[in-house]
Each structure stands twice: as C-alpha cells, then as structure tokens.
C-alpha positions as a Python dict, from the first residue, in 0.01 Angstrom:
ca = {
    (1, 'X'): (0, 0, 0),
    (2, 'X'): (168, 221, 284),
    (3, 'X'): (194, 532, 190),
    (4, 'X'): (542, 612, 223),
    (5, 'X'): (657, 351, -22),
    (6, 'X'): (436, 600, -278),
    (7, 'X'): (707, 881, -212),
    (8, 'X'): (997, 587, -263),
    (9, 'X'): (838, 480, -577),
    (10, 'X'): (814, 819, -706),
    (11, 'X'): (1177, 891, -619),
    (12, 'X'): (1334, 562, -800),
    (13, 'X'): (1071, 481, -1022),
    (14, 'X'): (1294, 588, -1381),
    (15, 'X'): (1589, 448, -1226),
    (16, 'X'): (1583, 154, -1013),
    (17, 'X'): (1641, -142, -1225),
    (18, 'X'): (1306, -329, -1058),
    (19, 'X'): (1092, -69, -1218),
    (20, 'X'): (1250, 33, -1543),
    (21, 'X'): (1337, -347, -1651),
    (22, 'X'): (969, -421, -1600),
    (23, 'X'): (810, -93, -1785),
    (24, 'X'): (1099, -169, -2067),
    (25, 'X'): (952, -575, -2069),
    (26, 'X'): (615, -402, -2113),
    (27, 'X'): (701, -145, -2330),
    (28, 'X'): (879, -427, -2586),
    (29, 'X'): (537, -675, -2551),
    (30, 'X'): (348, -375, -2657),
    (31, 'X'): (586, -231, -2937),
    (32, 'X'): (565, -598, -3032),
    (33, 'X'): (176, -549, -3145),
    (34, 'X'): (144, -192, -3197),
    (35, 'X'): (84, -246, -3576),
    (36, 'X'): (-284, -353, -3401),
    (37, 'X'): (-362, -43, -3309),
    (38, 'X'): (-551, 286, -3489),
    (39, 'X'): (-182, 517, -3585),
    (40, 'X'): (-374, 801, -3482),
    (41, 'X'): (-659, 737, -3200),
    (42, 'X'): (-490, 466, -3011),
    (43, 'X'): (-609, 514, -2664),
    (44, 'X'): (-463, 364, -2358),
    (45, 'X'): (-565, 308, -1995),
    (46, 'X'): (-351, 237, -1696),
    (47, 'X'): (-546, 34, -1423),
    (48, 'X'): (-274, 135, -1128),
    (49, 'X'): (-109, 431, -1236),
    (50, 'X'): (80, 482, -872),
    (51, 'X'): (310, 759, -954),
    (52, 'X'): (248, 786, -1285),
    (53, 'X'): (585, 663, -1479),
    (54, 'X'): (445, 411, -1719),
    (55, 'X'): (141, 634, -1767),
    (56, 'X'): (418, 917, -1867),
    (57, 'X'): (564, 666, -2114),
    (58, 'X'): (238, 561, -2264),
    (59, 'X'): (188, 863, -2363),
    (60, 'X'): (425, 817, -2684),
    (61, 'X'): (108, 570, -2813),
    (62, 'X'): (-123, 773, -2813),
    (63, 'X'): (-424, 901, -2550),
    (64, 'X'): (-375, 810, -2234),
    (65, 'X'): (-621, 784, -1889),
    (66, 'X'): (-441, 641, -1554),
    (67, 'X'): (-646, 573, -1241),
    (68, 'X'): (-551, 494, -913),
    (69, 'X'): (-705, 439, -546),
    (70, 'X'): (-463, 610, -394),
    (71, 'X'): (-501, 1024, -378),
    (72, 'X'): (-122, 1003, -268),
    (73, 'X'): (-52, 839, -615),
    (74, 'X'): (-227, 1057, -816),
    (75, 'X'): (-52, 1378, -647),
    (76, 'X'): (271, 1219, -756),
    (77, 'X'): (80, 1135, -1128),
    (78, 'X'): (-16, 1498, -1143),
    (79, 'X'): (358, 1619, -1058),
    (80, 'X'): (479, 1434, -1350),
    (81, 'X'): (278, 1663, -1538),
    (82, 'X'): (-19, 1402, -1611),
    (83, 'X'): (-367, 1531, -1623),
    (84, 'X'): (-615, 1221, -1749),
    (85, 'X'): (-621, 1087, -1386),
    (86, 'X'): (-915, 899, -1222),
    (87, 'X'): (-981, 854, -827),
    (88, 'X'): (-1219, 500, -801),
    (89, 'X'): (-1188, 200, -604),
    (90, 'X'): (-1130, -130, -763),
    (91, 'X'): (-1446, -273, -634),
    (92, 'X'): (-1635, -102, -858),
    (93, 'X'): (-1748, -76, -1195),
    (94, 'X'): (-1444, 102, -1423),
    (95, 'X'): (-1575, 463, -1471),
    (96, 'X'): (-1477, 398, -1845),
    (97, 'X'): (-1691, 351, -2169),
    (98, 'X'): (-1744, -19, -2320),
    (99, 'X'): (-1524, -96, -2560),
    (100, 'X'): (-1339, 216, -2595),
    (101, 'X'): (-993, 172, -2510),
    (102, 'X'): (-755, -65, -2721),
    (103, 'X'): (-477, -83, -2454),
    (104, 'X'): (-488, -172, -2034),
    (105, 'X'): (-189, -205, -1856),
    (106, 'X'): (-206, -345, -1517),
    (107, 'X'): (132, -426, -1330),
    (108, 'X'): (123, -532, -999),
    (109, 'X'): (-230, -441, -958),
    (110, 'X'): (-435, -767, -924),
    (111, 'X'): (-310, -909, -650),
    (112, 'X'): (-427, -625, -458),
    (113, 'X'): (-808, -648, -544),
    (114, 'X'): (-1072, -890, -345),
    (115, 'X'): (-1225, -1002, -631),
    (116, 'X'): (-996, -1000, -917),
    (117, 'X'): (-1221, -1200, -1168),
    (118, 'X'): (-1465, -907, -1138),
    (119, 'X'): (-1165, -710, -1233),
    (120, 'X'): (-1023, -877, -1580),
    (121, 'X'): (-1400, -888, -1662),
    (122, 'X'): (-1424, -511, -1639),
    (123, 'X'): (-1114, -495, -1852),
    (124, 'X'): (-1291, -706, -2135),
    (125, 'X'): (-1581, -489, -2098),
    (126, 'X'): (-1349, -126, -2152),
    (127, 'X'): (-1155, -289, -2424),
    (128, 'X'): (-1269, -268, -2763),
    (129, 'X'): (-1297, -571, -3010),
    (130, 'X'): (-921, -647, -3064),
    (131, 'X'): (-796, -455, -2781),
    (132, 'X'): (-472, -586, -2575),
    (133, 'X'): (-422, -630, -2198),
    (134, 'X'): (-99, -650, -2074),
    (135, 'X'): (-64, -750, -1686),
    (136, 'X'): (226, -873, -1450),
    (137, 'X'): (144, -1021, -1106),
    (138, 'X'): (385, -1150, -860),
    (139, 'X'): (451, -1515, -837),
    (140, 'X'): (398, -1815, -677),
    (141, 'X'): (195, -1851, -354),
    (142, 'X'): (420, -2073, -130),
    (143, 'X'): (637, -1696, -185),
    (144, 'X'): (425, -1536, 22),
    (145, 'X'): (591, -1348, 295),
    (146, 'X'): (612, -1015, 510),
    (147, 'X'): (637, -798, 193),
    (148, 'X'): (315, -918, 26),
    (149, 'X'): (146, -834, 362),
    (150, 'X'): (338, -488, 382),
    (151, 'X'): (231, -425, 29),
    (152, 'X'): (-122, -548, 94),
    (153, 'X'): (-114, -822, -145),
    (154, 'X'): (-416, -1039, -122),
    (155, 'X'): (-278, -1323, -344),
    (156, 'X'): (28, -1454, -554),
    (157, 'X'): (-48, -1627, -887),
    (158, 'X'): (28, -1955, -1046),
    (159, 'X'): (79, -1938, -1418),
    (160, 'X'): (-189, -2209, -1432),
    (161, 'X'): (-469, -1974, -1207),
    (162, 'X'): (-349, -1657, -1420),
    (163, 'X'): (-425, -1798, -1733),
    (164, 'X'): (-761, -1948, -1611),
    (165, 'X'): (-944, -1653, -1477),
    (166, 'X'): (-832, -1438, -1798),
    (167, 'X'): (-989, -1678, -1999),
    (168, 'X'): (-1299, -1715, -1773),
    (169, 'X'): (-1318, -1348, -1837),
    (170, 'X'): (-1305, -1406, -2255),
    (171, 'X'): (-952, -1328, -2326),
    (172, 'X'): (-749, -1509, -2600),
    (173, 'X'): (-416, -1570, -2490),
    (174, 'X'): (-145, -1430, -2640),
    (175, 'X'): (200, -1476, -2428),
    (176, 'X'): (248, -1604, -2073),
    (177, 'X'): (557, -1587, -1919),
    (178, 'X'): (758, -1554, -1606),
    (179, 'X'): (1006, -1275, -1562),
    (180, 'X'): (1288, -1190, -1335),
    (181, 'X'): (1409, -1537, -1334),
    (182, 'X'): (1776, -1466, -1217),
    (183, 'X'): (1624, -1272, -929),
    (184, 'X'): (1433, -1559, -778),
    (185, 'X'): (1698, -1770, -555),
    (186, 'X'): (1816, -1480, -410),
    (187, 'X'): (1461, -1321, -306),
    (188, 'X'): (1345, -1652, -154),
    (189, 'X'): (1668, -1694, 26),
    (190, 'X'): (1663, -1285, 142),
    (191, 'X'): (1289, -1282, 215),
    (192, 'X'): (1333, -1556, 422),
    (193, 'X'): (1605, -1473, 672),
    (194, 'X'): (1452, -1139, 677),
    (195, 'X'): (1120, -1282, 759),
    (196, 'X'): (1276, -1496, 1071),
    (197, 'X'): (1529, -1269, 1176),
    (198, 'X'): (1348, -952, 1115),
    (199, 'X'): (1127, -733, 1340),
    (200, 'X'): (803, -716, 1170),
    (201, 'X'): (725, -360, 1310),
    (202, 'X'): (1030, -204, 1139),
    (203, 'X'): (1035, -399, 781),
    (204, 'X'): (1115, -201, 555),
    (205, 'X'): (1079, -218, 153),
    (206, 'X'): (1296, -489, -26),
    (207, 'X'): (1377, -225, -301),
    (208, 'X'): (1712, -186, -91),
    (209, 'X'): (1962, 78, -166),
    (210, 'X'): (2224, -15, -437),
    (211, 'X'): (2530, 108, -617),
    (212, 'X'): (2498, 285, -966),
    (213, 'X'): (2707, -12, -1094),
    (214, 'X'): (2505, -243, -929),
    (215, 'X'): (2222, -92, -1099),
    (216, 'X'): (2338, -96, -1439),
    (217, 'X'): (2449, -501, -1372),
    (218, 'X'): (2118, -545, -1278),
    (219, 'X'): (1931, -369, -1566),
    (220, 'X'): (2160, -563, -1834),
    (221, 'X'): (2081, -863, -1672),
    (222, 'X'): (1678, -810, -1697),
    (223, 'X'): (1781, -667, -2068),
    (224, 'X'): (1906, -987, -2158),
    (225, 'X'): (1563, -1149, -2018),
    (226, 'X'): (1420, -935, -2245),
    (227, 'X'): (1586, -1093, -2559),
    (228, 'X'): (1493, -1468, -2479),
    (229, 'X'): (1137, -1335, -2459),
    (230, 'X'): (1095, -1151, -2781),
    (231, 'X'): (1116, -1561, -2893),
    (232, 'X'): (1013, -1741, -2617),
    (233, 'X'): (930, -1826, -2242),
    (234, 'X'): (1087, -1855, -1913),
    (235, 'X'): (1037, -2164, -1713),
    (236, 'X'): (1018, -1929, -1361),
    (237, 'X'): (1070, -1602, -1226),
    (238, 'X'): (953, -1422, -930),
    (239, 'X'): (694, -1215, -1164),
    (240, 'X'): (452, -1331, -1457),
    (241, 'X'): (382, -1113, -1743),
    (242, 'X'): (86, -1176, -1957),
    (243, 'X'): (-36, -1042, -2292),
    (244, 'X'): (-454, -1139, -2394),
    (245, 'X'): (-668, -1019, -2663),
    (246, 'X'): (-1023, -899, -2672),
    (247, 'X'): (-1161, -1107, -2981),
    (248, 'X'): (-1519, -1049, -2939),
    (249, 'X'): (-1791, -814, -2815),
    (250, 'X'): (-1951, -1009, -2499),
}
C-alpha cells in the first residue's frame, strides 16, 4: 500500500464509518464466541495491524501481538501506545509459536499476499486446537478497478474461492457472509466513472471526505447490517467477512 494512505488511515481510522463499522462487525463476531476462549490467557494476534486501531481494541481480550510489513505502520502502531509489534513479510513463515494463539484477525490482508493459501495455512498452524480466525477480504473480482491496483491488491474473492482455500487449509466453517451491502451500487457506479474519467496519475483514495452527519448516517446504516447478521447472512456486499475454527492439531 502507498504510504501516504498509512498517515490517512491513522488519522480517520476511530472515526470514519468504513473503518469503525467493520472493527465493530468484527468486534460483535468475536464477542459472539468469546465464551471459547481461556477468561484469563486469551491471546490474540493481528496479521495486518496497519496503524494499530483494532490491535488497540483487542487489547480488552486479552494478550495481544500485531505484525505488519510496513515499518510506516508500525510507527503509527507504536504511537498508539502498542508495544507487541512484529516487522516480517508475508511470504514467510509467521514468526509465531504452533498452536499458541486462540484468536487471528486478518482484515483486508489476503488479498495483498502472492500466495494466500500458504497464508491461512500458517494461521492453522499459530492457532491452537479450537482457536478462531476471523478475516474480511474485498469482493468480487469483475470489481476490480484502479483502487485495488492503488492499494496493491493482488486478488478479489468469491464467497465460493474464500470458503475453499480456508477449508483446504483445515478450517471448519463457522459464518460466511458479505458485508457492506447498501454500499455496493454506489461503489460500482463511483469506481467506474472515476476509473474512465479519472487521471490515473492523480487517483486518490475512495475514503472521500464527508460530513459528520453523513458519517453518523453511514455508521447507523452498517449498525443495522450488523443486526441482520447476529441471525443471518447477506446475499452481497462489497466485503466478505468470515469466521473458521481450528478443530484439530494437523
């Protein structure tokens, strides 16, 4: 990712309705099987930490580790006060213990990585026997456009190819579902004109500047999202959200 989108995460990150709907979506899924967990040892991993917010968050669970590519990331991890941070490319072996952790988070992460089987099978390998996995990836490949390339994305998903490589990997499924689905018509239709009428050289991010209003509109909206899928699924969305399970040692 370009580095100046790290400083414009780090400044809206715990207010722009994108990011705070999805760490609240991810924050319910997990409250959701907490009673899974050890109450006092629980320890979590973020595979992605960028600047650090959901890390900041997780800490609430219990002990926490982020890691990141990105030294520009972690700087903006480290001013939010976090310390547990790892520098390590994605192409390598996790510099975590088997079967240790008994949470990963991974949002928006996996689309990024060459070889993202290698990936979810490194996440079976950290987790320990019961352990959760919660990822989001963006959506649909005929989606594709400027931003994925901006973003260096290397893929979208289906909900059928998500589902198959975590499996390949040895997850159980737990939930599959997309998100964002009130956002979807109107990012095809604006990445679209933007893409054709644009100049490629001075895109910027679509995380556009809104009213405080607009924000809070927004963030309801997502909120209400958030109710149908403490029962069920949405049909489409620009994002997917998945929860797996770690059932047994490999």
């Amino acid at each position: 990712m370009r580095k100046d989108l790290y400083h414009e995460m780090y400044q809206l990150e715990s207010t722009y309705w994108w990011h705070v709907g999805r760490r609240r979506l991810i924050l319910q899924l997990l409250n959701s099987v907490q009673s899974d967990f050890p109450r006092v040892s629980c320890r979590l991993f973020d595979a992605g930490s960028g600047t650090g917010m959901l890390l900041s968050e997780l800490a609430d669970y219990g002990q926490i580790a982020g890691l990141d590519i990105s030294e520009e990331a972690l700087s903006f991890c480290k001013r939010r006060g976090l310390k547990d941070l790892i520098k390590s490319d994605f192409s390598k072996p996790l510099p975590i213990r088997s079967n240790s952790q008994h949470v990963v988070t991974c949002l928006d992460v996996a689309e990024h990585v060459d070889n993202d089987r290698s990936l979810f099978d490194e996440f079976y390998r950290i987790l320990a026997c019961g352990g959760y996995l919660f990822v989001t990836v963006p959506a649909y490949p005929r989606l594709w456009t400027y931003w994925d390339e901006i973003l260096a994305h290397k893929r979208r998903y289906t909900k059928r190819e998500l589902t198959e490589k975590l499996i390949a990997s040895g997850f159980e499924m737990e939930r599959i579902s997309y998100f964002y689905s009130f956002l979807l018509p109107i990012a095809v239709v604006f990445r679209i004109l933007k893409s054709l009428f644009g100049d490629r050289k001075k895109l910027t991010s679509d995380l556009i500047p809104i009213s405080l209003p607009v924000n809070e509109f927004l963030l309801f909206i997502a909120g209400l999202e958030r109710q149908v899928l403490r029962f069920g699924t949405l049909p489409f969305g620009l994002s997917l959200v998945c929860v797996c399970k770690k059932i047994k040692p490999r």
